[in-house]
mmCIF file of the C-alpha atoms, coordinates in Angstrom:
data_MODEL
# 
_entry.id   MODEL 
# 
loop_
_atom_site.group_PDB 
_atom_site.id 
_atom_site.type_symbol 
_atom_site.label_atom_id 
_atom_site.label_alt_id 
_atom_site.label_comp_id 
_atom_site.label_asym_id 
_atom_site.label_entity_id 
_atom_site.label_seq_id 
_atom_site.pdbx_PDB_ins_code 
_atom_site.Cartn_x 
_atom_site.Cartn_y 
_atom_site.Cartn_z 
_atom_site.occupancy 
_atom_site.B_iso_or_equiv 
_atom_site.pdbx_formal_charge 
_atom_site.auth_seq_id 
_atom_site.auth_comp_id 
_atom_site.auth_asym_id 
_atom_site.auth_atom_id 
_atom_site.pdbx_PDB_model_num 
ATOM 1   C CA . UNK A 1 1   ? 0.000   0.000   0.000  1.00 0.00 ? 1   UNK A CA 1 
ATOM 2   C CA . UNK A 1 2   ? 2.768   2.359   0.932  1.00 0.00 ? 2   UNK A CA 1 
ATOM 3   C CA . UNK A 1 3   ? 6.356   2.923   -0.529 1.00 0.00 ? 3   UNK A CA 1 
ATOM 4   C CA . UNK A 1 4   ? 9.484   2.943   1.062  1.00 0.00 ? 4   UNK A CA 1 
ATOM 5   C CA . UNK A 1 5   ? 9.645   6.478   1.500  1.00 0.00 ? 5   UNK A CA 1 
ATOM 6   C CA . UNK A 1 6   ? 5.676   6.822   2.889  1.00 0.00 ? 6   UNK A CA 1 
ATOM 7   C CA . UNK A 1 7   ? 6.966   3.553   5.447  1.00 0.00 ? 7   UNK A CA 1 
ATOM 8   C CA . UNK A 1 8   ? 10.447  5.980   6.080  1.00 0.00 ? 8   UNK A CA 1 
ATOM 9   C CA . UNK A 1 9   ? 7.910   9.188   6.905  1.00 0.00 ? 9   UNK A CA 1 
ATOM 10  C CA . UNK A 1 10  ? 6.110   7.033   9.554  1.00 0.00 ? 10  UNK A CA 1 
ATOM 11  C CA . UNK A 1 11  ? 8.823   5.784   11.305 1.00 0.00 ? 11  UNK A CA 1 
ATOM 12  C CA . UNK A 1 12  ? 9.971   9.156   11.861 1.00 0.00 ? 12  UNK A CA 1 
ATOM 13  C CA . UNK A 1 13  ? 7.131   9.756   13.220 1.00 0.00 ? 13  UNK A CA 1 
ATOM 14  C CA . UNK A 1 14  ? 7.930   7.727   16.365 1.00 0.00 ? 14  UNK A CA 1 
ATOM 15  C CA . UNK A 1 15  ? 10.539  9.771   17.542 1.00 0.00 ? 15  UNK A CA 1 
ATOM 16  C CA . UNK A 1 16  ? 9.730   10.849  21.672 1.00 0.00 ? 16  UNK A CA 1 
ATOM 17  C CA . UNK A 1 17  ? 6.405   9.455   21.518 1.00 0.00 ? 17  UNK A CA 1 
ATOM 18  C CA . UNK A 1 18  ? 4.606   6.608   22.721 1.00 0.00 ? 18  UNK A CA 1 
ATOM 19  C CA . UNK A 1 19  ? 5.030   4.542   19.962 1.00 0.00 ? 19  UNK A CA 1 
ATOM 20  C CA . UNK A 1 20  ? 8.988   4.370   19.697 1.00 0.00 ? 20  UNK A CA 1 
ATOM 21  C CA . UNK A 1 21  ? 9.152   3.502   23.506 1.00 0.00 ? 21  UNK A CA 1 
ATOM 22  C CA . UNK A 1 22  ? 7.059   0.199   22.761 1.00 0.00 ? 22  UNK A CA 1 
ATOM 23  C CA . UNK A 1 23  ? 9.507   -0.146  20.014 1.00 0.00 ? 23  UNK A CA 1 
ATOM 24  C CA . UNK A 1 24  ? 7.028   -0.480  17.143 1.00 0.00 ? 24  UNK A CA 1 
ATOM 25  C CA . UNK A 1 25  ? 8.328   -0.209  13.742 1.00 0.00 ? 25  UNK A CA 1 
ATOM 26  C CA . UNK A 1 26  ? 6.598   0.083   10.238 1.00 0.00 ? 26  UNK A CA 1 
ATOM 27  C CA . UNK A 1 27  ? 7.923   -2.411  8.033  1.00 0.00 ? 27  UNK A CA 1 
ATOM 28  C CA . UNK A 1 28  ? 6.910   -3.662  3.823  1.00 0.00 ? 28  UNK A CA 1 
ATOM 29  C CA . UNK A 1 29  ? 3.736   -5.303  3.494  1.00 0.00 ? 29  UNK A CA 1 
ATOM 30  C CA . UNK A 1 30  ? 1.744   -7.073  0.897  1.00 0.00 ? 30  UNK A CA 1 
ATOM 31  C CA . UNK A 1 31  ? 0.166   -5.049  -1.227 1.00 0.00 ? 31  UNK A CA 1 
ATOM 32  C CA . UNK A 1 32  ? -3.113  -3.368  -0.544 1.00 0.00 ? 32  UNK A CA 1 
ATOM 33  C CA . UNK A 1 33  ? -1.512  -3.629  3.191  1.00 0.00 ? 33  UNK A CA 1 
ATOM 34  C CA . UNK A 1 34  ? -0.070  -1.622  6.001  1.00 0.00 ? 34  UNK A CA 1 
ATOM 35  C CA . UNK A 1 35  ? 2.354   -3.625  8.820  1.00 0.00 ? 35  UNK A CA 1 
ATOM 36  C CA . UNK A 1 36  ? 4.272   -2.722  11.904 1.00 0.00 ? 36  UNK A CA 1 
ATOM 37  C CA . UNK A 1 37  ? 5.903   -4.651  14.334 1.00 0.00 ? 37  UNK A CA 1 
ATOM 38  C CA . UNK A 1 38  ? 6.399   -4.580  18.241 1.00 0.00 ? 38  UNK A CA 1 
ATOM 39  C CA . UNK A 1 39  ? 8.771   -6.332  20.655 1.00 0.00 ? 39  UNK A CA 1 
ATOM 40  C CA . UNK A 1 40  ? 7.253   -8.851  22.914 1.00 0.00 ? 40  UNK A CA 1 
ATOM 41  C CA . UNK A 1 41  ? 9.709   -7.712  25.780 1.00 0.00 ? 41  UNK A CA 1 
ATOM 42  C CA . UNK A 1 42  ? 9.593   -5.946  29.384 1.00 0.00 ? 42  UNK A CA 1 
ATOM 43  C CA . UNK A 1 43  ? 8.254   -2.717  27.821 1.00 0.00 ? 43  UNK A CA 1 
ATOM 44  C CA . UNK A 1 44  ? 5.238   -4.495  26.507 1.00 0.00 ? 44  UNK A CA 1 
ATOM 45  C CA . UNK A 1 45  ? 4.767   -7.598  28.929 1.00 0.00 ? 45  UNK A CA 1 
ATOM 46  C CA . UNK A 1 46  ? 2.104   -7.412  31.855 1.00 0.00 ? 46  UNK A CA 1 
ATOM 47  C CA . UNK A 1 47  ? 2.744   -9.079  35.084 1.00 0.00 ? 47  UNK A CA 1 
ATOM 48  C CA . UNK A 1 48  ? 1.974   -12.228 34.190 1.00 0.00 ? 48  UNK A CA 1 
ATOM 49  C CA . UNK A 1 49  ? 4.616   -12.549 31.535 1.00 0.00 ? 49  UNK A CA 1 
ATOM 50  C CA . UNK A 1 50  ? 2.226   -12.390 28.487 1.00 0.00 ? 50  UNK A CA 1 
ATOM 51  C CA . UNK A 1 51  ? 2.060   -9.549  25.666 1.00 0.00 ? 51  UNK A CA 1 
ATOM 52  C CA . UNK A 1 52  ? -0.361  -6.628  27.686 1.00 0.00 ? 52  UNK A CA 1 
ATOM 53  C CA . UNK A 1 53  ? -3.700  -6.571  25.804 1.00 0.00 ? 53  UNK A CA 1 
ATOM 54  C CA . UNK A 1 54  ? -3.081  -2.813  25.865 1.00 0.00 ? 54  UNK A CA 1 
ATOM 55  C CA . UNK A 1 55  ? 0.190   -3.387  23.715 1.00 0.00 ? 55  UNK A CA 1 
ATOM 56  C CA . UNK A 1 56  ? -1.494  -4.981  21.412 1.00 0.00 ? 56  UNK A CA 1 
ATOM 57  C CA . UNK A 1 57  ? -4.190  -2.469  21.391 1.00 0.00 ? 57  UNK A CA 1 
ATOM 58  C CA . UNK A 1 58  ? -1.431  0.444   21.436 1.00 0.00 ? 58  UNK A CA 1 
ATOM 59  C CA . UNK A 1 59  ? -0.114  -1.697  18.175 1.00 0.00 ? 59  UNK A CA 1 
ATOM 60  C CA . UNK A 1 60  ? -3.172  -1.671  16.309 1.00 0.00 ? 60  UNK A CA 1 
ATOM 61  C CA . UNK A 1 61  ? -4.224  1.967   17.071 1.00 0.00 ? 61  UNK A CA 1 
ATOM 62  C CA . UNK A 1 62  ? -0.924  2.983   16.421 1.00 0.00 ? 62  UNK A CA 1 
ATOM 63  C CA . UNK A 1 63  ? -0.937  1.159   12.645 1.00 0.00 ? 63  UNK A CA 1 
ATOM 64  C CA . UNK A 1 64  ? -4.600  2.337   11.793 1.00 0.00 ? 64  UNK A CA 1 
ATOM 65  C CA . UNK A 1 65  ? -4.193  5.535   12.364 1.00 0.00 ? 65  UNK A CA 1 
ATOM 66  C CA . UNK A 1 66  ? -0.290  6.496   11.190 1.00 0.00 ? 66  UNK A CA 1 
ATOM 67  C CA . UNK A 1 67  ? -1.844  4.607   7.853  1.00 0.00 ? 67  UNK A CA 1 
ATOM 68  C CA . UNK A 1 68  ? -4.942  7.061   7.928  1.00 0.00 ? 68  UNK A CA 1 
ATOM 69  C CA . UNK A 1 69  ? -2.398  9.572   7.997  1.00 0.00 ? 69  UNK A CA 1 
ATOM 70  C CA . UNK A 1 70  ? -0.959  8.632   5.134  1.00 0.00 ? 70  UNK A CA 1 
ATOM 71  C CA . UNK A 1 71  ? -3.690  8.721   2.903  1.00 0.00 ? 71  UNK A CA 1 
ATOM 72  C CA . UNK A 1 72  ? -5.040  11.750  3.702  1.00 0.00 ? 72  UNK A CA 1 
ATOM 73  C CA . UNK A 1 73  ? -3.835  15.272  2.816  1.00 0.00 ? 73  UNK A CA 1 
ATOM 74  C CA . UNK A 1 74  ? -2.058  16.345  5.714  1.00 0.00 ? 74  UNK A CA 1 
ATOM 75  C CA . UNK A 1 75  ? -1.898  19.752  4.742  1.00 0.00 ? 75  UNK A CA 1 
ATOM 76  C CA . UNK A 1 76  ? -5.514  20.136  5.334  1.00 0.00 ? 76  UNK A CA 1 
ATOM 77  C CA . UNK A 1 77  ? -6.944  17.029  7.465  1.00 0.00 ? 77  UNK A CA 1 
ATOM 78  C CA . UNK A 1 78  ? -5.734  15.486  10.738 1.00 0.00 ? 78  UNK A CA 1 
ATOM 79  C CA . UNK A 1 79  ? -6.949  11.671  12.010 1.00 0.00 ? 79  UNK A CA 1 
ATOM 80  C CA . UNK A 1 80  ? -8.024  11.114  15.327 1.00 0.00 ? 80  UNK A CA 1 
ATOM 81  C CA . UNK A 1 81  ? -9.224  7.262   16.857 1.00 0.00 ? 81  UNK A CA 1 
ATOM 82  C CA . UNK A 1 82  ? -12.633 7.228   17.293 1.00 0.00 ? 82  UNK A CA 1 
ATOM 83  C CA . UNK A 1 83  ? -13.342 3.386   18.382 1.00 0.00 ? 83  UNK A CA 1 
ATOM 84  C CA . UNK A 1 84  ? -10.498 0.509   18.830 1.00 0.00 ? 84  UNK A CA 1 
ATOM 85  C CA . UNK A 1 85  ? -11.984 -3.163  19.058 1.00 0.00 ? 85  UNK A CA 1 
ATOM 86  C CA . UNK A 1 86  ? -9.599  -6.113  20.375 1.00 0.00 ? 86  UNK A CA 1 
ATOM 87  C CA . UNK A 1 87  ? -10.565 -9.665  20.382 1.00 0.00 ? 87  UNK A CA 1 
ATOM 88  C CA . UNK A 1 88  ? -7.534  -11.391 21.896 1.00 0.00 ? 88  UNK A CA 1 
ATOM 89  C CA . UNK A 1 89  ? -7.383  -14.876 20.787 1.00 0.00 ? 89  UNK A CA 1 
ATOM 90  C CA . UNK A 1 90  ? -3.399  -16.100 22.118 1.00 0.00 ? 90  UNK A CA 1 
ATOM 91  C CA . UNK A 1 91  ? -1.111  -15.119 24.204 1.00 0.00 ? 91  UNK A CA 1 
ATOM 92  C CA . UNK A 1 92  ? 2.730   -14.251 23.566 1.00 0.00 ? 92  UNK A CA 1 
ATOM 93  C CA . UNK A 1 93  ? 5.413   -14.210 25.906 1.00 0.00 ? 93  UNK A CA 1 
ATOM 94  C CA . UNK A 1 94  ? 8.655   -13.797 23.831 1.00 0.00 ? 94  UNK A CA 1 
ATOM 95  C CA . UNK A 1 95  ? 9.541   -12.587 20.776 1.00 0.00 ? 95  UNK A CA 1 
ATOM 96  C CA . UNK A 1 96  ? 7.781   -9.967  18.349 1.00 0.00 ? 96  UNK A CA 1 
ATOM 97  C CA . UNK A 1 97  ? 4.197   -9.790  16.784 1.00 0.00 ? 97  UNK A CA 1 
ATOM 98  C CA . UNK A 1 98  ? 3.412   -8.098  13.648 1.00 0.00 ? 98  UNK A CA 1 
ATOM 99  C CA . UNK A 1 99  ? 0.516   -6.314  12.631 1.00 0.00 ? 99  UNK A CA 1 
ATOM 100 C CA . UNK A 1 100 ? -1.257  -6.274  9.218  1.00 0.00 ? 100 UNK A CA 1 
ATOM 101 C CA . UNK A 1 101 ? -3.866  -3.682  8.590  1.00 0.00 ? 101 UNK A CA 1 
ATOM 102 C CA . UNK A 1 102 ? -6.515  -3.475  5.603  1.00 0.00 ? 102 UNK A CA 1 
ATOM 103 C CA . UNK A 1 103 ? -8.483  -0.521  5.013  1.00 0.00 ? 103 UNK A CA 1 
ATOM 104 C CA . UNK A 1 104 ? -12.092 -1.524  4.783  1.00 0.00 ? 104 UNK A CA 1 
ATOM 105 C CA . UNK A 1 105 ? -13.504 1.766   4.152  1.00 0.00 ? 105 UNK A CA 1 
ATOM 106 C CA . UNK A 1 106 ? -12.026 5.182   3.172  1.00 0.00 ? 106 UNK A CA 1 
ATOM 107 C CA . UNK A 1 107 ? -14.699 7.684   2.858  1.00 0.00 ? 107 UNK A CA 1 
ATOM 108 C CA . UNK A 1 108 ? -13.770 11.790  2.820  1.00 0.00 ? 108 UNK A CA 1 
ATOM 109 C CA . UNK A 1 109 ? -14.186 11.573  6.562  1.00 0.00 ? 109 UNK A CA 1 
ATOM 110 C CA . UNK A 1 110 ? -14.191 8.091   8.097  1.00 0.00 ? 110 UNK A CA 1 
ATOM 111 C CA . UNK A 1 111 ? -11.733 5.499   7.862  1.00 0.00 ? 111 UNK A CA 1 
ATOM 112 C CA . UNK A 1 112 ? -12.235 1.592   8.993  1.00 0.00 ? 112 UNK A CA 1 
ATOM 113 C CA . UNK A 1 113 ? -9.190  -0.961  9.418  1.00 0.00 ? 113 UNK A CA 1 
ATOM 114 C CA . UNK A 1 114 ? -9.258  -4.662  10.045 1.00 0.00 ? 114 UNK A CA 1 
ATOM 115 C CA . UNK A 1 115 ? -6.142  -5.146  11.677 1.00 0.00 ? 115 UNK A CA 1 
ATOM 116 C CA . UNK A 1 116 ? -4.447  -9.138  12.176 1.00 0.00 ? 116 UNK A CA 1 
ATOM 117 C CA . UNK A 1 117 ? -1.860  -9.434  14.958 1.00 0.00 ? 117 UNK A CA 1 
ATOM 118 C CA . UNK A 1 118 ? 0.389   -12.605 14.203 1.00 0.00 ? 118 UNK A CA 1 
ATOM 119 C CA . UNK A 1 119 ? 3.500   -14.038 16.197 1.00 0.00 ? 119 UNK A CA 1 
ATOM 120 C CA . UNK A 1 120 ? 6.452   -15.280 14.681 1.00 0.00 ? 120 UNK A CA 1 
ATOM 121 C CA . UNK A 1 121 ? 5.566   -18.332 13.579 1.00 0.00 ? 121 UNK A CA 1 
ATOM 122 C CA . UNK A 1 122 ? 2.323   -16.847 11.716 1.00 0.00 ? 122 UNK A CA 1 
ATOM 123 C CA . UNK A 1 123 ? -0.179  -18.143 14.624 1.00 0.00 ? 123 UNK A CA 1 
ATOM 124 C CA . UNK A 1 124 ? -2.998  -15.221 14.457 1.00 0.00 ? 124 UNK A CA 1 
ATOM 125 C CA . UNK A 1 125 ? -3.078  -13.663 17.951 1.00 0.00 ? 125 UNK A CA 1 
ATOM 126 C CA . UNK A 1 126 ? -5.782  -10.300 17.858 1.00 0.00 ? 126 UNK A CA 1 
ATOM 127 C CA . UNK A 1 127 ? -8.214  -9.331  15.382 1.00 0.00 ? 127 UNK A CA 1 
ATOM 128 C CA . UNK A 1 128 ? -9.013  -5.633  15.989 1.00 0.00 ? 128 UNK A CA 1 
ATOM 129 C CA . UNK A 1 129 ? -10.839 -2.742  14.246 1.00 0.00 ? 129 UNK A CA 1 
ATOM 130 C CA . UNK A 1 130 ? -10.249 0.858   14.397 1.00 0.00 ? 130 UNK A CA 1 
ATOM 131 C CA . UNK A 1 131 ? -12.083 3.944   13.324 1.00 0.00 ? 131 UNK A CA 1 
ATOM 132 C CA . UNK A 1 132 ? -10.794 7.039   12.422 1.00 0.00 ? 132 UNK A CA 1 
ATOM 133 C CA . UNK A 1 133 ? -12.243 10.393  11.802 1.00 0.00 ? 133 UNK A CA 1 
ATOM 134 C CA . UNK A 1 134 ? -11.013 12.805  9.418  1.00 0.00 ? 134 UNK A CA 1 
ATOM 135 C CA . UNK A 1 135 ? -11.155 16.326  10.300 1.00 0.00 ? 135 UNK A CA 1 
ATOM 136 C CA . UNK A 1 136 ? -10.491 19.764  9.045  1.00 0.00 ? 136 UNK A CA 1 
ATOM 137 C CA . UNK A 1 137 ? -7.313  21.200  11.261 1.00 0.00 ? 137 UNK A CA 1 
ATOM 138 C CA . UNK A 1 138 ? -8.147  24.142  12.787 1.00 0.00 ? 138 UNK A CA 1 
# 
């Protein structure tokens, strides 16, 4: 869905923000796609020693709406999270998960993801939604 230089714009949108201190990173998809990936480590862990639901949630949120903000024109528009949905289906304890995002609707001012969270070996972990509005900037 997005070049290299769209995927090199995102990630430099992480800088001092939420999102590089969980250590998620945009990566190439499939086409028609959007990705990023996140460490399964101590900064996303809950006590237990599973992957936090609210990682994962962060992870999602964080993909839907950076790829919203792609396809919009920034110039004008801004995206803001409206509703985040997270079925979690397995747990993780090591390694890294990646999510895979799908735009199911891009209207002028709505946007709708179904987002897949795998782990490493390709098992599907979350199944989330996200919708964003798109409004004027003030």
């Amino acid at each position: 869905m997005f070049n290299q230089e769209e995927l090199a714009l995102a990630n430099s949108w992480r800088k001092n923000t939420m999102v590089e201190g969980l250590g998620i990173t945009f990566v190439p998809s499939a086409p028609g796609t959007f990705a990023a990936t996140m460490p399964v480590d101590h900064r996303t862990k809950q006590a237990m020693g599973l992957l936090h639901g609210g990682g994962t949630a962060a992870l999602a949120e964080t993909l839907g709406s950076v790829g919203s903000a792609l396809l919009i024109d920034r110039e004008k528009h801004a995206v803001v999270g409206v509703e985040l949905n997270a079925n979690h289906l397995k747990g993780v304890r090591a390694g890294s998960v990646t999510a895979t995002g799908t735009v199911l609707h891009k209207g002028r001012t709505m946007h709708v993801w179904d987002i897949r969270v795998h782990n490493e070996e390709g098992a599907l972990i979350a199944v989330c939604r996200l919708t964003n509005l798109v409004i004027n900037k003030p």
